[in-house]
N, C-alpha and C positions, 0 to 999 in steps of 0.2 A: 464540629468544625465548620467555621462558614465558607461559601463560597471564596470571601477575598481572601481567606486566609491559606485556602486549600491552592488558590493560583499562585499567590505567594512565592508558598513553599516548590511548587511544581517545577515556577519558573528559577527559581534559585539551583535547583536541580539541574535544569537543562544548561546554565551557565557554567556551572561545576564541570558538567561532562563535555563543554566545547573545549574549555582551558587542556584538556586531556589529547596526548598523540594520536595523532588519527592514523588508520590500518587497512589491510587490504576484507576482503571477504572469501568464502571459497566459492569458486564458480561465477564469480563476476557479479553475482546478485544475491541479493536479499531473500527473506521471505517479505517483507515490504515491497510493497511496488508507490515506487514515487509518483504523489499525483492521484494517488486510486482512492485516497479519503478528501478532498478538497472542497464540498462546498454543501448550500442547504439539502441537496438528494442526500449526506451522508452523517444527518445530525440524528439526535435519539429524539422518537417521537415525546415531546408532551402530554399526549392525550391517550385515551383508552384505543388501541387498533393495532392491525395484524397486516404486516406487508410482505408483498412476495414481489423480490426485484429480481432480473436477468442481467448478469454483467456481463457485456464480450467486449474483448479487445485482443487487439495485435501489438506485436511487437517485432521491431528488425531491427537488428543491432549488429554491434561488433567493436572488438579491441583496436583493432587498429595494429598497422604493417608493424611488423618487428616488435607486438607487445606480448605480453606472459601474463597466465592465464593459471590459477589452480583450479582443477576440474576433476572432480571425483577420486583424487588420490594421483592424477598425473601433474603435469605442466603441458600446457596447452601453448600454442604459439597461434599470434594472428586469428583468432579467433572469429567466428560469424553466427548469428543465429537468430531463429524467427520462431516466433511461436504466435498460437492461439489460443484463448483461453473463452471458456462459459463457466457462469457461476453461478449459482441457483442461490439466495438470499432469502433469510425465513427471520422478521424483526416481530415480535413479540412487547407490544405494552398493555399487561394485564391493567385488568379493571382495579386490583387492588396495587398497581404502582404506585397510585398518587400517593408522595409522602409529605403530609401537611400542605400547604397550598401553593408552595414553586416546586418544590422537590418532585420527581418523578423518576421510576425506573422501569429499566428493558433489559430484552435478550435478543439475541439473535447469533444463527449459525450460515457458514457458506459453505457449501460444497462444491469444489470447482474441478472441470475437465480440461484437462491441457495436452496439446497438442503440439510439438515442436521438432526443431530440426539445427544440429549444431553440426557445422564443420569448423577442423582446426589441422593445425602441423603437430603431430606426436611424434616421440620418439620409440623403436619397435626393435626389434633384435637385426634388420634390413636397414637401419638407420632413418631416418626424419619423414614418414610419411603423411598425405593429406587424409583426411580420416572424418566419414559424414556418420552420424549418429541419428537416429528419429524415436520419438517414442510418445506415446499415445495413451491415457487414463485419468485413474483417478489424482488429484495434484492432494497439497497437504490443507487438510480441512482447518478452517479458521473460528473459530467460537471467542464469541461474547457474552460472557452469563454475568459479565456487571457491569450494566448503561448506566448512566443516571444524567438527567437533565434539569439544569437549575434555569428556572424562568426568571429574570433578572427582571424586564420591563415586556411589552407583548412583542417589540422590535428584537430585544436582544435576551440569547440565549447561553450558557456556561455548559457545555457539555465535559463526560468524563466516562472512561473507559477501559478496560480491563482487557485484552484480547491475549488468544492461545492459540499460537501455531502446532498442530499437530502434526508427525509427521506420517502421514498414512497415503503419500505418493509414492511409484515407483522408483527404487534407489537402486543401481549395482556400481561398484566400484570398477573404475576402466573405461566408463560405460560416460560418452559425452553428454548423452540426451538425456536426464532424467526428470519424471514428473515430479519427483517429492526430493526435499533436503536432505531428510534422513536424520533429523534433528529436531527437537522443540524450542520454541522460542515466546517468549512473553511479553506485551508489550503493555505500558499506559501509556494511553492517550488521551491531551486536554483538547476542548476545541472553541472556539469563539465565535457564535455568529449572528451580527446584524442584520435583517432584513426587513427595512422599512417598509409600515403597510400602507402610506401613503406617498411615498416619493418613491419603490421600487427599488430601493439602490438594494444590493446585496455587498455584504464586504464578510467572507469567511477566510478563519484560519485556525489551523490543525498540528501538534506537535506532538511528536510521542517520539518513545527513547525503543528499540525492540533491541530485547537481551536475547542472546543466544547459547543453547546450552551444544554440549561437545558432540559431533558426527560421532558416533563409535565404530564406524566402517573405515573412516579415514583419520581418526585420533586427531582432528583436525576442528576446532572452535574457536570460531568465526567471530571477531571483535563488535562489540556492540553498537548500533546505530541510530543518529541522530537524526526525526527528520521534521521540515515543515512545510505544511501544503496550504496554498493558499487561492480564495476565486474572488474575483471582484467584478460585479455586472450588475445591469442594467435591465427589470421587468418592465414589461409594459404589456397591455392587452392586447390580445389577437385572437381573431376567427373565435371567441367564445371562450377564450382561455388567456393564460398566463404566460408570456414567451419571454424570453433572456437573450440577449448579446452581453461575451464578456471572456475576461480571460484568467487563466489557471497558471499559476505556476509554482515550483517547489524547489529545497535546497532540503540535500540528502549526504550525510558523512558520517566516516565511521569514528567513534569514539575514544575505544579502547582497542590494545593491538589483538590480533591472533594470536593461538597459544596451540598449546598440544604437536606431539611429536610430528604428527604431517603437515606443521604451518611451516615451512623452509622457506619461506621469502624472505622473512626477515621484515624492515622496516619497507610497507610496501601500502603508502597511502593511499585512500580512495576517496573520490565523492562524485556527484553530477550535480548538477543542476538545469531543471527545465523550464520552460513558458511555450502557452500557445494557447488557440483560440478555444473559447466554449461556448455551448449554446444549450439552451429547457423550453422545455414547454410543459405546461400546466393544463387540465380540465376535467371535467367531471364527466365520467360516462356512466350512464345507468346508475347514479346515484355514487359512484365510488370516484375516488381520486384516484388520477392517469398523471402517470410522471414521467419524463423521458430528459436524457441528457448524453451530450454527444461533443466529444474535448479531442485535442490533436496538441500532444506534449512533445517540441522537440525539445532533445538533451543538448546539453553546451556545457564548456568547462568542465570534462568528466576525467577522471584521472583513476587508469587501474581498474577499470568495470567498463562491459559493453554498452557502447555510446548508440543512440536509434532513436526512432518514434514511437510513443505509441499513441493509437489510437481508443478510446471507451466509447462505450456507448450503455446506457442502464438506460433500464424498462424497470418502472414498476407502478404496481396498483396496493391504495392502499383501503383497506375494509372497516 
């Protein structure tokens, strides 16, 4: 199959499933996070090499006065919550990826820590109390075991990807704060990316569809999600290296509705959509490639999920 044939079909795909009712999610969120794949830090390498990136970011959000909230098997009212995450990233392109002379494949896994804090209004046997939750580990691990990168021209790239949410975070039912979903979810992702080696420009963009399989602690399965991330910016050299001004933004909906006995909302739409600024830098240190990128996404137009900022920041060196 060739590449224009594979985008095609991909893109044909992705218009099928917008024509489709869009739904709530449980918990206000995805295992996607809008914004977290958008730009060249997040393409599959071409070439032979082994990266180890650091992800952290923050996030503060919330529903908003007099909204409802499905959270771990309750209803949550007015919702609020922050978290922190680290994520340790391990990209893998063997010597033997190269398939024929643009073809190339990877892997890669993340293992992330999360740290968070959710208050809400529950209802209790004492009637409608306000109720803080915190919880602290390992979040749900992310693996890639099929990258592949089609080199189109040396400017532009056709990325393509396979990713598994697993769910190996801490889940308890009742329990507002959780590290993990408590569910697996599957995603393909296409991606597109420009980046002139003589004019600098950057123009990337990112789509993938993440299916979600059913919570078995809350019989609660969470309708599928549409999203796409995109960065557009501007390199130019600095201090010895590669620097960027430019900005990120993405539109994020859900596809198909909620199902299973603990979806009680009923028709209960959701989406967001974010922009805001980003910045990279480039350079070699001791022979190896130094990467860094640092983006601030506010939410707008979010309907049915906690509306907030977040912040990234990726580190990585590549060998």
């Amino acid at each position: 199959m060739t590449a224009n044939r594979f985008a095609s079909i991909f893109i044909a795909v992705i218009f099928f499933f917008c024509l489709q009712q869009a739904h709530a999610e449980e918990g206000g969120s995805g295992h996607y996070l809008p914004g977290s794949v958008a730009s060249f830090m997040d393409g599959v390498a071409p070439m032979k090499t082994f990266i180890v990136r650091v992800n952290l970011l923050n996030y503060e959000g919330d529903v908003g006065l007099g909204r409802r909230l499905p959270i771990a098997g309750q209803t949550a009212l007015n919702a609020e919550a922050s978290s922190t995450g680290v994520g340790l990233t391990f990209f893998w392109r063997p010597e033997w990826g190269g398939i024929g002379e643009r073809w190339s494949y990877g892997m890669s896994a993340t293992i992330p820590f999360i740290d968070m804090k959710v208050s809400a209004d529950v209802a209790t046997a004492l009637g409608t109390v306000r109720r803080t939750d915190k919880a602290s580990g390992l979040g749900d691990l992310i693996l890639m075991p099929l990258m592949f990168n089609y080199n189109v021209t040396p400017d532009f790239n056709i990325n393509m990807r396979l990713t598994f949410y697993a769910p190996t975070g801490s889940y308890e039912v009742g329990r507002l704060a959780n590290t993990g979903k408590n569910f697996w979810s599957v995603e393909p992702l296409f991606g597109l990316m420009y980046f002139g080696q003589k004019n600098g420009i950057e123009a990337s963009l990112f789509g993938g569809l993440t299916i979600n399989q059913e919570n078995p602690a809350t019989d609660y399965k969470s309708g599928n999600q549409l999203h796409f991330d995109g960065t557009l910016a501007q390199h130019f050299p600095l201090m010895g290296g590669l620097a960027s001004v430019g900005v990120t933004g993405f539109y994020y909906e859900q596809v198909t509705g909620d199902s299973g006995a603990g979806a009680k909302f009923g028709d209960f739409k959701a989406k967001t959509v974010g922009i805001g600024p980003s910045i990279s830098y480039i350079k070699k240190l001791n022979g190896e490639e130094f990467l860094t990128e640092l983006k601030w996404l506010h939410e707008t137009e979010t309907e049915n999920r906690l509306e907030g900022d977040t912040v990234f920041l990726k580190v990585m060196l590549k060998f």
